[in-house]
Structures are given as C-alpha cells and as structure tokens.
C-alpha positions as CSV (number, residue, x, y, z in Angstrom):
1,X,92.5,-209.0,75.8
2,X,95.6,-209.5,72.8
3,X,97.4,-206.8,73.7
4,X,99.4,-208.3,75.9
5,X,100.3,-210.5,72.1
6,X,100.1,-208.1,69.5
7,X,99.8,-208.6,65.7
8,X,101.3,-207.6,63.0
9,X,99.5,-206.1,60.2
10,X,98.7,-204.3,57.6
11,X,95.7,-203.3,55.3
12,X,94.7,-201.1,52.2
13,X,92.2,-200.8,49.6
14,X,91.8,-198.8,46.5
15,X,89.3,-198.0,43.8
16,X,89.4,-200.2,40.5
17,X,90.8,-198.6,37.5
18,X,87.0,-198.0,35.6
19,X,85.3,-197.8,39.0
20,X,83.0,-194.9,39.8
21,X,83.5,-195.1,43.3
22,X,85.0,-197.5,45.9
23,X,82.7,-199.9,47.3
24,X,85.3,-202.2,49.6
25,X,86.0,-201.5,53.1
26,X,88.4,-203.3,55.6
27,X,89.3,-203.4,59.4
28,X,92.8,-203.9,60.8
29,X,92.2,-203.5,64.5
30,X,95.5,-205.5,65.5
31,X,95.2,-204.2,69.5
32,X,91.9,-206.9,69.4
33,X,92.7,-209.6,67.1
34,X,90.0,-208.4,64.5
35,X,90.4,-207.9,61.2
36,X,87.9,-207.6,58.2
37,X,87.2,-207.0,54.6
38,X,83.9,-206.2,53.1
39,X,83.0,-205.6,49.3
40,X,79.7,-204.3,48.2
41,X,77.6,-205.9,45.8
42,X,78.7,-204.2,42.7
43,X,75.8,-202.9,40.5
44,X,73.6,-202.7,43.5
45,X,72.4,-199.8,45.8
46,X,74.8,-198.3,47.8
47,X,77.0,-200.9,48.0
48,X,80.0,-198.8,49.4
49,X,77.2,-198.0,52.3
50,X,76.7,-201.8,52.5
51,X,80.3,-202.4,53.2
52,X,81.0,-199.5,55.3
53,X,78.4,-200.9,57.8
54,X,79.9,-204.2,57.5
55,X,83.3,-202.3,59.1
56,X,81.8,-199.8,61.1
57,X,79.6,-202.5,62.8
58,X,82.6,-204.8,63.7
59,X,84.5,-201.8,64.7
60,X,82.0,-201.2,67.2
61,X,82.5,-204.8,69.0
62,X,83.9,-204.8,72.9
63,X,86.7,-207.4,71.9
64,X,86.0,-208.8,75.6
65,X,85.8,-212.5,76.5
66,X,86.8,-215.7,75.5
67,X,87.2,-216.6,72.0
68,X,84.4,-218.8,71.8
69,X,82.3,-215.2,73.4
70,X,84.2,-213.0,70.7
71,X,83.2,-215.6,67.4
72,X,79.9,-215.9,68.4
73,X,79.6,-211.7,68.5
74,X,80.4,-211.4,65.5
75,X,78.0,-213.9,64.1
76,X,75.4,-211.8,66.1
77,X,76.6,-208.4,64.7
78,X,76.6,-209.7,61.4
79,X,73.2,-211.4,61.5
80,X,72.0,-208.0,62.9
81,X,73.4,-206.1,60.2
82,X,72.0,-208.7,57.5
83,X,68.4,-208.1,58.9
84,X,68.8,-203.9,59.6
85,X,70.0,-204.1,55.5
86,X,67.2,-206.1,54.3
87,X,64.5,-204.1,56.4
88,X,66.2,-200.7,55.0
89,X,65.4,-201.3,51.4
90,X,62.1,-200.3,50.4
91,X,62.6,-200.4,46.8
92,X,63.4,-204.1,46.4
93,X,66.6,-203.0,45.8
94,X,69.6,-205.2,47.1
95,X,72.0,-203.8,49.5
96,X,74.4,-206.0,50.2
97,X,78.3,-206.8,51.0
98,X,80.7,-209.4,50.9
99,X,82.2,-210.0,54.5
100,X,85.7,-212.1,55.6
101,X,86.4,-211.9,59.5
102,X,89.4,-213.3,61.2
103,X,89.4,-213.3,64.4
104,X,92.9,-214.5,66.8
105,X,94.0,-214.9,70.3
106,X,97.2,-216.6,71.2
107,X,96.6,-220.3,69.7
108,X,93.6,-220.1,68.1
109,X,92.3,-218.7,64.8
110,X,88.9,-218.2,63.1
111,X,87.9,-217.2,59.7
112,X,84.0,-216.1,59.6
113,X,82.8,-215.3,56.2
114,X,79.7,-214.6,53.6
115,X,80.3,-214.0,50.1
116,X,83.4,-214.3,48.0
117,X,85.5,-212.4,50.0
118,X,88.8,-214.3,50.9
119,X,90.9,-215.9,53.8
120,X,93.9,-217.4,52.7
121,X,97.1,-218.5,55.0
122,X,101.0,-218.8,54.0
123,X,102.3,-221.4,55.9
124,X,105.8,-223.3,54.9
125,X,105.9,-221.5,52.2
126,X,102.7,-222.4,50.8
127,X,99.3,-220.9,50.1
128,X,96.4,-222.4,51.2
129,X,93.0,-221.0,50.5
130,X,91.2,-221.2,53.9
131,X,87.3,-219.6,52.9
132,X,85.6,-221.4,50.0
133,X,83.3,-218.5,48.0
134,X,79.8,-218.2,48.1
135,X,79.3,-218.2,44.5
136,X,77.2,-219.7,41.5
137,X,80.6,-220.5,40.0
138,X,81.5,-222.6,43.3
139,X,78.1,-224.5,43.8
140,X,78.5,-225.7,40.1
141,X,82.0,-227.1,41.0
142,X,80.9,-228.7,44.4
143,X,76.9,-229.5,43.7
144,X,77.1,-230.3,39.7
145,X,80.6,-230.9,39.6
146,X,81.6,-229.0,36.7
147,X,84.9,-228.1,35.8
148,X,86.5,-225.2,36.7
149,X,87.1,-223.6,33.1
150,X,83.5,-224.5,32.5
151,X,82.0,-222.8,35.7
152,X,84.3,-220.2,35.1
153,X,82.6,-219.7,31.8
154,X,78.8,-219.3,33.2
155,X,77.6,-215.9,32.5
156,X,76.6,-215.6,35.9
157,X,79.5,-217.5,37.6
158,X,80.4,-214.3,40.2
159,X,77.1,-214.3,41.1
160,X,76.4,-214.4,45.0
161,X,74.6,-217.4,46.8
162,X,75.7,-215.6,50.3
163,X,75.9,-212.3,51.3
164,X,75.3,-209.6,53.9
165,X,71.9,-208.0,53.2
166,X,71.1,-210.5,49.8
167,X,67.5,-211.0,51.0
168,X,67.5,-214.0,51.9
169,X,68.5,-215.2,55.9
170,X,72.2,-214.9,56.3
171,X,73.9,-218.3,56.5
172,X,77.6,-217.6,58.1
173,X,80.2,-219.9,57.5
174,X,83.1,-220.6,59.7
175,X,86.9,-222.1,60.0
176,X,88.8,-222.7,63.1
177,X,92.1,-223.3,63.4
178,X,95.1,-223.5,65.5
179,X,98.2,-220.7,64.3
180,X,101.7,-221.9,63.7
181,X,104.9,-219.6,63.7
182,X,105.6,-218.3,60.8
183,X,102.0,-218.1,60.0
184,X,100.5,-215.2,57.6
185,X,97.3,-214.1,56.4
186,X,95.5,-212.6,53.9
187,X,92.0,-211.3,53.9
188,X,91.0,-209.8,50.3
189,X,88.2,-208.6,48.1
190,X,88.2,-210.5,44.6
191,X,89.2,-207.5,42.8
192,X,92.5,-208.4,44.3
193,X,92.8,-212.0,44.0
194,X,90.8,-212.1,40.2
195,X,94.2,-210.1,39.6
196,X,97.2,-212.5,40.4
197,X,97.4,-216.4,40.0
198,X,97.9,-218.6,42.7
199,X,101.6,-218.4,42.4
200,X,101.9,-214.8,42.1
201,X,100.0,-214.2,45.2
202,X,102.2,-217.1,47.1
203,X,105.0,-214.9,45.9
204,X,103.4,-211.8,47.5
205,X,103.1,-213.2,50.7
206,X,106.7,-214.0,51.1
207,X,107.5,-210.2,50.7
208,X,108.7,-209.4,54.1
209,X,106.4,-207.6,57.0
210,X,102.4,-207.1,56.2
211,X,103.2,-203.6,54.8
212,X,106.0,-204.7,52.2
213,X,102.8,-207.7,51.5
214,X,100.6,-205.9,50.9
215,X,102.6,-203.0,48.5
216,X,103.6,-206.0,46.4
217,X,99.8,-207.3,46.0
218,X,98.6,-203.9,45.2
219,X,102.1,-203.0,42.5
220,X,101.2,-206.7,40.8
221,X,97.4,-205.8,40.7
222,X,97.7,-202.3,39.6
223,X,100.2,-203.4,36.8
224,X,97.3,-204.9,34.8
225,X,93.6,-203.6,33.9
226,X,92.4,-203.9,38.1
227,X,88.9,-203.6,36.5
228,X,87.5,-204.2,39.9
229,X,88.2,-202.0,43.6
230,X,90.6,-204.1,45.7
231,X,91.3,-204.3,49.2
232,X,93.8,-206.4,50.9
233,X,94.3,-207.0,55.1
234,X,97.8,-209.1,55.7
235,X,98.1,-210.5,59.5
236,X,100.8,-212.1,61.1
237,X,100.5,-213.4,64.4
C-alpha cells in the first residue's frame, strides 16, 4: 500500500466557456497512487456518462498488490468498461471517453492511456510530454509524416483513433518509468492544454505545491475563449 509514501496532489475540472454541460471527469486518489482524467467524446451520447464511468470504475479498484498486479488492473477495468460501453449502445450511437491513468509506488511510475488525454512530467525544469495522443492529427505526423501546421490544419485532425467505448477493441497504451525528486505531473483533458503553449504550461508547473499548479493552469486557460471543458490532476511524488 502508498500510504506509508504519500503524494501530493491536486485536481479540478470545469465546464468550457460555450459548453452545455461538463463532460470531463478526474480521480486524485493520492492515499493509492491513482490518479485519472477522462473526457467524453464531445458531440457524442452522453459523453459526461462516458467519463464518469471511466472515474467511477477506477475508483472502484482495491489498490492491493504489486505494481505490476495494480497496471495490469487497470488495463482489465478499462478493457471491461470499453466492452460494457460498446454493448450499452443500441442506437449506433458512440459513447465514448478519453482516459490518462498514472499509477506510482515508491520508484516506479506508469502512465496508461487511450485517447488524447495527457501525461506530461516537469523534471529539471523542463516539460516533457510523456503520452502521445491518439488522434488523426498524430497518425498523419507519425504514419504520413506531415507537418505539424499541416495536420493541424485537417478538418478532422482532433478526431479519435483510440478511445474508451469508440467501437472498435480498445488498444491501451502504456509508459513506465522510474520518478526522480523533484518530479511533477500533470494529467489533463485537451481543453486545458489546446489553451496554453508549451512554455506557458512549463511555467505553470513551476508554480509551487499541486494546488497553486493547478490555479495557475486554470487562471491562464480561463483568461482566453476556453471553448472546450478542462480538467487538470497535478501529482508530486
């Protein structure tokens, strides 16, 4: 169990300036080394239901065993969810989420995600971006190699190629690594990160504790249109 090394953190989300409703959800369960954020597939049916099962399905998890026990759950409770989503929608109407999953205890770390949902870490004062997104704007960057101001361009460049519930067999993918002191986190929903460059979030991070973090994120967001809900989890082991 962690709490004999507990974390640090902090998390909030909130609903996007032209929004109708809030469809992110996140976990900050510091006491068992589990933290999460989910977004719903905007446009989609019941998306905030989507990501609330995302949460409230990793919520449920024992946090008992090893690490290599507790990684592997949550690829089982996510690949459960995927297929309870998929069988639940009788109109061939997608319900589906986002999902970013970090997972720590003592000297090891892992990042378990689906969808464009991110993981980033501060370390030495820099930002690295630890997830890579599931998204047609990605795969035309990596597969075609297109630039990024022309796959940024792509009228369908957000588009999912993984998610939770997409209909088609969730493919999870996953990042291990080993903490450092000093280390911070950041799990987010794009609605957050599509609002600050790479510099201004770097800047965020170097804020203080995971509270004063994440109240700067959200004050920099919220200063300009925040068209989309955003949701932010900051961790520091």
């Amino acid at each position: 169990m962690n709490r004999a090394h507990p974390w640090r953190s902090a998390g909030r989300t909130a609903q996007g300036k032209r929004r109708a409703r809030n469809e992110d959800g996140f976990l900050d369960c510091p006491q068992r080394g589990c933290w999460a954020v989910a977004d719903g597939m905007g446009g989609h049916h019941a998306g905030n239901v989507a990501s609330q099962r995302v949460v409230s399905s990793l919520a449920a998890l024992p946090g008992q065993g090893s690490f290599d026990q507790r990684v592997e759950a949550v690829q089982r409770c996510l690949r459960g969810l995927d297929s309870q989503l998929q069988a639940a929608d009788g109109l061939a109407r997608v319900m589906g989420s986002t999902v970013v999953v970090l997972l720590l205890e003592r000297d090891r770390a892992a990042c378990v995600w689906a969808g464009d949902s991110r993981c980033y870490l501060w370390r030495g004062q820099r930002l690295y971006q630890l997830s890579r997104d599931h998204s047609l704007q990605q795969q035309l960057m990596d597969k075609q190699h297109v630039s990024l101001e022309l796959a940024r361009a792509h009228p369908d460049a957000r588009a999912l190629t993984r998610a939770i519930g997409a209909g088609k067999p969730l493919s999870l993918e996953i990042l291990e690594l080993r903490p450092h002191p000093g280390d911070v986190f950041l799990l987010c929903s794009d609605g957050l990160y599509q609002g600050l460059s790479h510099r201004q979030l770097g800047r965020a991070m170097n804020a203080g504790t995971p509270g004063q973090v994440v109240e700067r994120l959200f004050s920099d967001v919220l200063r300009g249109p925040a068209l989309d809900d955003l949701t932010a989890v900051v961790v520091q082991p």
